[in-house]
Every structure is written in C-alpha cells, then in structure tokens.
C-alpha positions in Angstrom: 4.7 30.1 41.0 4.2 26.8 38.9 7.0 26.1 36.9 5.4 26.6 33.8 4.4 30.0 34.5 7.5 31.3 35.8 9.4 30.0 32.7 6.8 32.0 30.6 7.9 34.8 32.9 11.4 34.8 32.2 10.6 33.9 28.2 9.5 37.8 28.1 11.6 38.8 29.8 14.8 37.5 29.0 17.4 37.1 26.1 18.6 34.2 24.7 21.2 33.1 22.8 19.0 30.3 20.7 15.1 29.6 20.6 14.2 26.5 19.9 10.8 26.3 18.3 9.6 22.4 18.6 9.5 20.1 21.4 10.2 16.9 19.7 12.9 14.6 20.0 15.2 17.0 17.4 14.1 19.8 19.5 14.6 18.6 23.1 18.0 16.9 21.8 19.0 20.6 20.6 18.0 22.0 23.9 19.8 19.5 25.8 23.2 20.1 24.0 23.4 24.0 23.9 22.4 24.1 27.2 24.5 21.7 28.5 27.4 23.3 26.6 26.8 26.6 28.0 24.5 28.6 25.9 21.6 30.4 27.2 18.5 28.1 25.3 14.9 28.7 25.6 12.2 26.3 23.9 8.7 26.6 23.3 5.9 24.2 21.8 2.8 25.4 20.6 1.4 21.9 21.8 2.6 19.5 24.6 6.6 18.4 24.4 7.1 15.7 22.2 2.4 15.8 21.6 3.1 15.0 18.2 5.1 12.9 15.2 7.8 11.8 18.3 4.7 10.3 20.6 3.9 8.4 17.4 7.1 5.8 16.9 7.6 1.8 17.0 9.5 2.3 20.5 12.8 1.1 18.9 16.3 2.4 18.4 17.4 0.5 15.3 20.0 0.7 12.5 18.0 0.6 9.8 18.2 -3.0 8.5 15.7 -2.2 5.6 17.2 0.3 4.5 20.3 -2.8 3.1 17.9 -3.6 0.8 18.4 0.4 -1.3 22.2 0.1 -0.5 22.3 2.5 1.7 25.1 1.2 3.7 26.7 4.5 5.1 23.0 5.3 6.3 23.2 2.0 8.1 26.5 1.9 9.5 25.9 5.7 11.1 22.5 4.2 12.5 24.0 1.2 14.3 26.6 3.3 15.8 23.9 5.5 16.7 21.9 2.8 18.0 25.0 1.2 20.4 25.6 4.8 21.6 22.2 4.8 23.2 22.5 1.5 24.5 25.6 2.6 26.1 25.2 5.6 27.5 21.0 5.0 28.8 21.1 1.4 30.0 18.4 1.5 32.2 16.3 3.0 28.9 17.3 1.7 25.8 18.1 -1.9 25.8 19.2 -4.5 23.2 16.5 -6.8 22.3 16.2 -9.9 19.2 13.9 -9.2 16.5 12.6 -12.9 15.1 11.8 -13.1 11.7 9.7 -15.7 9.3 10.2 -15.1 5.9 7.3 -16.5 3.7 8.2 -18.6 0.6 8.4 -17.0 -2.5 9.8 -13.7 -0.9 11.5 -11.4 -3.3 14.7 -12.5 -1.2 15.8 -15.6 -0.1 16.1 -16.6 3.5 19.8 -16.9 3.4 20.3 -14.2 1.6 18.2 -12.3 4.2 20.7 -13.8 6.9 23.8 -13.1 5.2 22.2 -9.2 5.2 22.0 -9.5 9.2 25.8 -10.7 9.6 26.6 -7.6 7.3 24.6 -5.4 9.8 26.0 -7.0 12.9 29.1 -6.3 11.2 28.0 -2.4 10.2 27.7 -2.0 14.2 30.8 -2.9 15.0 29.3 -6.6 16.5 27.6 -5.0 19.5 25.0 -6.9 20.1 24.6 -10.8 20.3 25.5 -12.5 16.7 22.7 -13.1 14.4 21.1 -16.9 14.0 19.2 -19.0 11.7 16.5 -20.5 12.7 14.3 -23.5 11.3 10.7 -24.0 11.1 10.9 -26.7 13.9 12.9 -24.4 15.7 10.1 -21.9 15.2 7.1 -23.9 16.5 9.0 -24.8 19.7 10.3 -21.1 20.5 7.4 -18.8 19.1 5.1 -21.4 18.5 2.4 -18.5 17.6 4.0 -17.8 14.5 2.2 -20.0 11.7 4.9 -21.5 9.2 2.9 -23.8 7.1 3.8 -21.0 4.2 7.6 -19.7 5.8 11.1 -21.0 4.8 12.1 -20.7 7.9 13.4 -17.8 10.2 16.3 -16.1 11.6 17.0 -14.1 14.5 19.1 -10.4 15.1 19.0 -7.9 17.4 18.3 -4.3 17.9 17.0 -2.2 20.5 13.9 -0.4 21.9 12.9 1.8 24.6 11.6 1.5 27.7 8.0 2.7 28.5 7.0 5.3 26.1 9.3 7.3 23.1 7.9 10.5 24.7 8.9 9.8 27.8 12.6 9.7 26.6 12.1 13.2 24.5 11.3 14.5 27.9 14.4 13.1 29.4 15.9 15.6 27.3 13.6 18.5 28.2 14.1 17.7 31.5 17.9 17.6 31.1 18.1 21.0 29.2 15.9 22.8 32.1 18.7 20.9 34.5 21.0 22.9 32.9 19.3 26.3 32.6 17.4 25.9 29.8 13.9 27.9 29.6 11.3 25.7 28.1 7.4 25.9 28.1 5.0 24.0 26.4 1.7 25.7 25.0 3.4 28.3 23.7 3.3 29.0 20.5 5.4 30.9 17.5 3.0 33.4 15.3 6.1 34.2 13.2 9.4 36.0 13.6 11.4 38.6 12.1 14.9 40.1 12.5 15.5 43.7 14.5 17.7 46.3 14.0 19.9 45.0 16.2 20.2 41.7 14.6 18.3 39.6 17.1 15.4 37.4 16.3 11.8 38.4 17.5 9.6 35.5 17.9 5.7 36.8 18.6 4.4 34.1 20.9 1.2 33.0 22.4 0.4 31.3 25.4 -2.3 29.1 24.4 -4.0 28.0 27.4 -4.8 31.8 28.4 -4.0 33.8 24.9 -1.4 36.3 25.9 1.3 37.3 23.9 4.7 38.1 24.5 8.0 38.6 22.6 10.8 36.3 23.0 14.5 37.9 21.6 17.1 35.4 21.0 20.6 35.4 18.6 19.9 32.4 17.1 16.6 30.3 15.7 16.6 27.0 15.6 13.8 25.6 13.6 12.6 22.1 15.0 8.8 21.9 14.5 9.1 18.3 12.6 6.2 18.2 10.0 5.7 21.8 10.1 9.1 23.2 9.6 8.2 24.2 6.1 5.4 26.1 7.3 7.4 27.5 9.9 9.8 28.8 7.7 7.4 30.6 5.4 6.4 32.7 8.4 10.0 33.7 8.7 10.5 34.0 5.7 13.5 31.1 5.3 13.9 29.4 1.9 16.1 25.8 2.1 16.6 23.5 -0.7 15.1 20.7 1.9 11.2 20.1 2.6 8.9 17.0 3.8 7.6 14.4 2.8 4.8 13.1 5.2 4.3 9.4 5.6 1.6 8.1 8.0 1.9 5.3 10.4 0.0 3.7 12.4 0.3 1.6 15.2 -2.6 -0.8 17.1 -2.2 -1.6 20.9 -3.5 -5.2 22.1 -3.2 -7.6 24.8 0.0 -9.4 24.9 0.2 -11.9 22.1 2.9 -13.7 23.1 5.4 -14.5 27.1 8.5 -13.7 25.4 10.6 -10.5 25.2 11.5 -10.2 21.8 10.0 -8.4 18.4 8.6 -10.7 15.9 9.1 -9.2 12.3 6.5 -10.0 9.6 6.7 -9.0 6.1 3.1 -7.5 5.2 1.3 -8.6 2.3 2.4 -5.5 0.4 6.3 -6.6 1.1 7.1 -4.0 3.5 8.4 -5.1 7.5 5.9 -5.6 9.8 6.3 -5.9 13.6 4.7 -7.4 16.7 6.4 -5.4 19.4 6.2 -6.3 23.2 5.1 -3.6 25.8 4.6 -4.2 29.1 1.4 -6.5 29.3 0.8 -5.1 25.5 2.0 -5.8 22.4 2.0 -2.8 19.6 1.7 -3.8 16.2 2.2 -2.2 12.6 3.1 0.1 11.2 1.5 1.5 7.8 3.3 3.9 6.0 1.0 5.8 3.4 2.0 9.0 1.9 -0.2 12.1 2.8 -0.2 15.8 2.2 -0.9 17.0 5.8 0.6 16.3 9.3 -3.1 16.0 10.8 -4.1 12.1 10.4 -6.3 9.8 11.9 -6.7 6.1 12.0 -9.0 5.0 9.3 -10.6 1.5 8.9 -8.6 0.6 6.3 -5.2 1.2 8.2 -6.9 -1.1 11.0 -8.1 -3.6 8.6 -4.5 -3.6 6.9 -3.1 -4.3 10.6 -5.4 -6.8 11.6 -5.3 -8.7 8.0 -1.8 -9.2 8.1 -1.0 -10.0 12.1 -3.9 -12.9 11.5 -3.0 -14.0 8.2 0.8 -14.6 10.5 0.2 -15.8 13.7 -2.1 -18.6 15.6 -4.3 -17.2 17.4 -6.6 -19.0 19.7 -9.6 -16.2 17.9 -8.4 -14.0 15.2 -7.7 -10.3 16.2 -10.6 -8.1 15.9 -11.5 -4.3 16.2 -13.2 -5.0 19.9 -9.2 -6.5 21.0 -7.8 -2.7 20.7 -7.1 -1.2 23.5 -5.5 1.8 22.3 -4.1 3.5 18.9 -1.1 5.3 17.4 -0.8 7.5 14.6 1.4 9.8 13.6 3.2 11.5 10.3 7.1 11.0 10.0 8.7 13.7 8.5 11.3 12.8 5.5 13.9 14.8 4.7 14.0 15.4 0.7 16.3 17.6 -1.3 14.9 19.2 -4.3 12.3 17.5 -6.1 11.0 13.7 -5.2 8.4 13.2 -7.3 10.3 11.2 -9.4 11.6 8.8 -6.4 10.0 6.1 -5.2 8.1 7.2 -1.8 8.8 3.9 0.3 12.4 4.1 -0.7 12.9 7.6 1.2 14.7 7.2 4.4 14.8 8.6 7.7 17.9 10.4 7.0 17.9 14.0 8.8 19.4 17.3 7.3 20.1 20.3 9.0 20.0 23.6 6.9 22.0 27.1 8.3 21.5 30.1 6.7 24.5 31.8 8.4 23.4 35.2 7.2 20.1 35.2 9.3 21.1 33.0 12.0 18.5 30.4 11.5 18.7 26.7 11.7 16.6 24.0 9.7 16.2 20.5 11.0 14.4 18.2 8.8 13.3 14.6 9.1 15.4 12.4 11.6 14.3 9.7 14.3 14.8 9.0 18.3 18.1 6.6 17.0 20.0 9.3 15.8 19.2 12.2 18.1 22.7 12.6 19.9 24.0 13.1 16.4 21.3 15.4 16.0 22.1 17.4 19.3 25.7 17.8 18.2 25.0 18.9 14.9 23.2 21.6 16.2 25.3 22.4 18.9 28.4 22.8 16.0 26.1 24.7 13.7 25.3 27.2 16.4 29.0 27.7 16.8 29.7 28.4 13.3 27.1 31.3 13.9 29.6 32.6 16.2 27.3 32.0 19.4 30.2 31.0 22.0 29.8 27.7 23.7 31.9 28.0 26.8 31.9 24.3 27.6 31.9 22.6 23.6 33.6 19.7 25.0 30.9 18.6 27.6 29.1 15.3 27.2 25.7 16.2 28.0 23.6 13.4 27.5 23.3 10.1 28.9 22.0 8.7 32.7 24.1 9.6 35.7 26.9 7.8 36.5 26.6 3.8 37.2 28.0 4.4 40.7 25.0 7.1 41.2 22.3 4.2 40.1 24.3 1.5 42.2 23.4 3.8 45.5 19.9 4.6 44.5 19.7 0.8 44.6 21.8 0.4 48.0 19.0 3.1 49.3 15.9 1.2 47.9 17.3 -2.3 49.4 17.5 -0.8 53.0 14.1 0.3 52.6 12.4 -2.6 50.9 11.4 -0.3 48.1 11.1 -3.5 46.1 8.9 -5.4 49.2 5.8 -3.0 48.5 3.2 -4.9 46.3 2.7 -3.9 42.4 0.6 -6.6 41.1 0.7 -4.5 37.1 4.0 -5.1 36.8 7.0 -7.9 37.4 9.4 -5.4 37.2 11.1 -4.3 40.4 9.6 -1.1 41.7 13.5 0.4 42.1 14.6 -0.6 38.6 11.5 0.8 37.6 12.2 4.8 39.9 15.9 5.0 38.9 14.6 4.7 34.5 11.9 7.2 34.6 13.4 9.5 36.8 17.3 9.4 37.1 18.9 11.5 40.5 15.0 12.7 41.2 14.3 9.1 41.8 16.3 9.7 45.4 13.5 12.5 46.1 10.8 9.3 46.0 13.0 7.3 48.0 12.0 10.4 50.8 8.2 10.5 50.2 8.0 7.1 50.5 10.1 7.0 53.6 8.1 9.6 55.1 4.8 8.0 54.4 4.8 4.6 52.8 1.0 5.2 50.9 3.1 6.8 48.7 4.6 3.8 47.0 1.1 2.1 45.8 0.0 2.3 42.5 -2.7 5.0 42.7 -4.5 4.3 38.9 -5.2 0.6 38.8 -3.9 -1.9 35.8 -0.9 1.0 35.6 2.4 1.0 37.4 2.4 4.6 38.4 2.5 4.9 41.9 1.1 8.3 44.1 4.9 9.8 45.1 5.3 9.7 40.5 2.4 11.7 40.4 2.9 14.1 42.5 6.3 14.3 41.2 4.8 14.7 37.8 2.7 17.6 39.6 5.4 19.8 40.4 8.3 19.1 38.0 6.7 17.9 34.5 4.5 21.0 33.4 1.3 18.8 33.1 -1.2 21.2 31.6 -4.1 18.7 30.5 -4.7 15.1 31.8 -3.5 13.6 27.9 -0.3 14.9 28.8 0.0 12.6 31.9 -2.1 9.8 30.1 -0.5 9.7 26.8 2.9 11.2 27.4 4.3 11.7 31.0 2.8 8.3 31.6 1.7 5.2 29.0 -1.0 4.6 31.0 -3.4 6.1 27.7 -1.2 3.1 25.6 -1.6 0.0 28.2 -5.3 0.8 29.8 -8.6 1.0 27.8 -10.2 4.4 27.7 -12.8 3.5 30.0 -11.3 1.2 32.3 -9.5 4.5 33.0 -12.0 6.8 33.6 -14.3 3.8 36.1 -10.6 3.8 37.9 -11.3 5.1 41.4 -8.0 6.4 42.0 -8.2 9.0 38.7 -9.7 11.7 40.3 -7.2 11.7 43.2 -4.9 11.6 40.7 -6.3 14.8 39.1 -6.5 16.5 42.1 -2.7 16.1 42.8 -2.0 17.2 39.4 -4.4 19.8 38.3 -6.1 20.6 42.1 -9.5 22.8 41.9 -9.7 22.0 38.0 -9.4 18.4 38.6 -13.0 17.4 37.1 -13.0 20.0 34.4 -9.4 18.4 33.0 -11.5 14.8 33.3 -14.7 16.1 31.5 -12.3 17.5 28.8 -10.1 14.2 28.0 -13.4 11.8 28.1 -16.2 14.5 26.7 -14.1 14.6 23.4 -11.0 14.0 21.7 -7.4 14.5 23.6 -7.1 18.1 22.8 -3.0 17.8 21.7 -3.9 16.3 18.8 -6.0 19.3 17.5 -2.4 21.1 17.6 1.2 21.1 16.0 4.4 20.9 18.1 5.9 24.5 17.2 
C-alpha cells in the first residue's frame, strides 16, 4: 500500500498522543521534536506539506538585521543564535553567505552608521560568521560592477545565511524526519473541526481530500499549526488566545541570473524598506513586497511586479532593463505576524516575525502564531516543553532531534560516491558535484541512490532537462515523498517549477516519464491538470 494511504489507515485507527494540524515549517518542526523525543505524533495538512506561506520565503536564515533599526535587540540576538544553530548543525543545507549593500545618498541613515549597526549584529551572534566590511564605490564597480552607484555613498558588506535549493524542501526534511521516527503524517487531509470527548481526548473530524472520506483522528493533545489560518482554526474548536495575525504579502520574481557571484545584493526600495537580489542556482529571486492584506489567498498583481521591476532597474546596470517577458517564475505568499491584543494602533511595517506559542492547559490545545524557517528549532522545542507541561510524558526529553547525520556518516557517502565516479556522470544544469548535491537533499537515503545507480547507471542522468533532478530522485520521490499532484514535485519536492519556465517544462520530453514513475496510469491526467489550469495547492490552506 502507498505510503500515504497506509498512514491514513493508521490515522483512523490509531491514538495519539498529539495531532498536529499544519504542515508548515512550525508544524513539521513540532512533529520532528515530539516524535523524536518519544511521543506518539500524527500530522495532517489539508493541502500539500509546507503548499503554502513556508513555500513562499526569501530562502534565507537571517538574524533580523532590520529589525536594529525598532531596537529590538533581544529579537536579534535570539535570531542570530538561531541562525548559527542552523548553520551548525545542517552544513550541507544552510550555509553562510555575504549580503552586499549600497546605500543611496540621502538615506534616512548614514552609511557608517549603517556599518557600525553590522559590527553590533556580528557582535549579537556571537562573531560567527566572517567580520563585516566597508566597501567604496570604486570598490563596488570592480566587485559587483552591476550595481549602479552614480547616486550611492558607498557600500558595505555582512553575512548571513540561506538555504540550499528550495525552503520547502527543508520543511520536508522535517516531515521526513518525524515519519523516521514514527510519526504518522499525511497530506490532503483535512481538519473540519474538533471537539473534546468524555474521556478527555481530542476528536478531530477529518477529510481526505483527494477521495472525500472522513474519518476520526483521537489524540491527547492538539497542536494548532495552520500558519495564517490558526485563528480560523481555533474558532472551529472553539479556542480563544489573546494572540491573532496579521497578514502581510510578499512577493518574490524569479529571473535569469543577474550576476557570477554568490552573494545577496541588498537594495533599499524606493519606499525605504530592504530589498534583495538573491542568487539561485542559474536564477536570481528578487523582492520582496510586504503589503498588508485581510486574507491568506493572494496573487501577484501588476503592481507588485511593477514595484519589483521599478526598483531592481532603477539599481542595477543592466545590459536591457528587466521586463515582464524576463520572468520565469513567481512567488507569493502571506507571512503570518504574531500580534497581542490590538495593533491597530502600531505601525504595520514595524511588526516582526516574532512567534508566540499559546497553551490552554485546561483543554490541551496548543497555539503557534507567526514565526519563520530561522527560528524553527526554537520552535520545535517550545512545543515539545509545552506538551510536557500538559503532562504528555516524553520518554527521551533530552534527545537532539534535528540536524544531518553525523559528519563521519556524510564523509562515507562521499568515500562511496568517489569509488563509483558518482561525480564522473555528466550534469550539464549544474556545476555542483552530483554527490554534494545526493547527500543535501536526501541525508542516509542518499546511500539507497548510490545502489540504483550501481545497479543501472541510466539512473544518474538528469531525466527533466534544464533541472538537476536525476531519474534514481524521482523515483525516490515516488515511493518515499507522498507526491499526490505533479505541483507537489514541481514546486515543492523539487524547484524545478522556480528555475524552468512553465512551458519549457511541459515541451521537456523526459516529463511524462517522469510522471509515469511518479503517478503511473494517471500520469497524463496529473499533466493536463498542472498545465490546463492553475497549480491546484494554491486553491487550499495548509491545515
């Protein structure tokens, strides 16, 4: 039985100690520490993991640098901490990288004070990362000579981090880590509501989506992770906290790559906010927009793209200005901010992505509001405390359980690849070595590639052309990543949706292989229904 079925199986069936309802980053981080500390987890998603705000981000892990300018220092410091944990503990994923900044004249701060502010938040994190520098318009035009500075003081350069590939890929890290340890999760399942029994336990009614049935799912504990719809959420249970959301949209453009090197260049837009021109891959994402909204369902709107395009052009030297026919792909998304009591006084750009978690001991039930991919280990151990103080035993409350497997585990998965010649087989997408590459996405299961490959070397090409994703991933994918629709390979499993214009991918001539390795029988019917109309995911809420 597929895996997803047989999880919905034992969702029936079973009892739990927590639900999780949400498969985003705060969700999946949850699910990864109960589980790995010995509770008996289940999670659900009424859309694809991580289908919504946490497929959405800028790709970084950072400390917060704007967030000096409101003085909110003990927000920063508890960021960059964050931020070096990650670095530390997922190498291979989250990696330090500089962020170059040109500050225009007449910004509302000078450009030394604006460089002292960087020593203060290499201090904050503890001097982690490489020291920050200042850097002079000369400077500029010989290193990132596409920055225009005929209107810039100057520059200066800090570092931060981002993440390898796609931020949905790393949420499913943690999926895939929980269901390591025993965790039950399914996505396409969705919470109608839930109410407390006799007997104390929570009874979630849940519906598989895809085919409509409906089931029960008992559980101790409820964990309430559904991002922008936590408040709604809550009213079905019937949960008052003194925290809701605020919903800010952001939106992100994907283009060819604008400039050779690896690092992010940060802009300040023309309505004073930070701006960025982030490397990925053979792309470069750039944005964001942050606009308030009532409702987590948004779309890209010619404005937002004219506000993007505007201000990358009005920065940089381009050999043609950026125009709407240079986008390869899009990114948009809400981000959930936390908010105690009543905002409406506050200024909206000024609200940070500070989470709060809200226990109501009494019921069992546990609210996570706002947050971002930097702080999730916090968040995981949060939640794994607050489920103690519910009195749900953890047998194992001491166990680390994040981070990759241990550096002498990746050091033979690269002995293995090197007596193979894993790294001899020809990629032309990518510069990146094919074993670096395998040990990233994929951790221990990268060794199970190493076999198919041995046993049949077709396996190690790359099997969708202009993408890196070679035929042993997808049929990895196939069995292990509960891939119901094609967007969730495209868009999240994958970045190939990110990197590879809409229809360069469906002329590819190795898609509908790929579809038949991943959906069999139903392989056209999935490719009609991505390319005949909008990715379905979006249509839901992760829930």
């Amino acid at each position: 039985m597929p895996l997803r079925e047989s999880n919905i199986a034992k969702l029936a069936t079973q009892e739990f100690d927590v639900l999780v309802l949400g498969g985003g980053i705060n969700g999946a981080v949850s699910a990864a520490a109960l589980s790995g500390k010995g509770a008996k987890v289940a999670l659900i998603d009424r859309a694809d993991f991580a289908g919504f705000t946490s497929q959405e981000s800028s790709n970084l892990a950072w400390g917060g640098i704007k967030y000096m300018e409101t003085f909110d220092f003990a927000l920063v410091r508890k960021l960059c901490l964050s931020r070096n944990h990650l670095i530390r503990n997922y190498p291979s994923i989250v990696e330090e990288i500089r962020f170059f900044t040109s500050v225009p004249k007449g910004f509302r701060h000078s450009r030394m004070k604006l460089y002292a502010g960087t020593w203060l938040y290499w201090l904050f994190g503890n001097c982690f990362t490489r020291t920050p520098r200042l850097v002079s318009n000369e400077q500029t035009e010989r290193e990132e000579p596409i920055l225009d500075v005929h209107n810039a003081e100057g520059a200066f350069e800090y570092s931060d981090a981002y993440l390898h590939d796609n931020d949905s890929r790393f949420v499913f890290g943690f999926i895939r880590q929980a269901m390591n340890n025993g965790c039950i999760a399914a996505n396409y399942v969705e919470s109608t509501g839930a109410t407390r029994g006799s007997d104390g336990l929570w009874l979630t009614s849940a519906r598989n989506v895809i085919n409509g049935s409906a089931f029960v799912i008992r559980s101790r504990a409820l964990v309430n992770a559904c991002g922008p719809f936590v408040d709604e959420h809550n009213k079905l249970t019937g949960i008052t906290t003194e925290h809701h959301h605020a919903l800010s949209k952001g939106v992100h453009l994907l283009v060819d790559r604008l400039t050779a090197h690896k690092r992010v260049l940060t802009l300040f837009a023309s309505d004073g906010r930070m701006f960025f021109v982030i490397p990925m891959g053979a792309r470069t994402c750039i944005g964001t927009t942050d606009t308030r909204v009532d409702t987590p369902y948004t779309h890209v709107t010619d404005d937002d793209r004219q506000f993007i395009l505007e201000n990358v052009n009005a920065h940089l030297r381009l050999p043609e200005p950026l125009a709407r026919k240079d986008i390869i792909a899009e990114r948009c998304g809400v981000r959930p901010l936390a908010v105690r009591g009543d905002a409406g006084g506050r200024d909206f750009l000024q609200l940070s992505r500070k989470h709060a978690v809200e226990i109501d001991h009494g019921r069992r039930h546990i609210s996570i509001f706002g947050g971002k991919h930097t702080d999730c280990i916090n968040v995981g151990d949060e939640i794994s405390d607050a489920v103690g103080h519910l009195g749900i035993p953890l047998p194992y409350p001491k166990h680390k359980w994040y981070g990759e497997p241990a550096a002498s585990l990746r050091h033979e998965f690269a002995h293995r690849a090197r007596l193979m010649n894993l790294d001899g087989y020809t990629d032309p997408t990518s510069t990146e070595p094919l074993s670096k590459r395998y040990w990233r996405r994929y951790g221990m299961e990268a060794f199970d590639l190493l076999e198919h490959i041995r046993a049949d070397p077709r396996q190690a090409e790359v099997l969708i052309k202009a993408t890196e994703y070679t035929r042993c991933e997808v049929e990895h994918k196939a069995h292990g990543e509960m891939i119901v629709r094609l967007e969730d390979f495209l868009r999240r499993r994958s970045k190939i949706a990110l990197v590879v214009r809409r229809e360069d991918i469906r002329q590819s001539p190795g898609l509908l292989e790929a579809c038949q390795i991943l959906f069999g029988d139903r392989a056209h019917q999935e490719i009609d229904a991505y390319f005949g109309t909008e990715p379905p995911a979006k249509a839901m809420a992760a829930g």
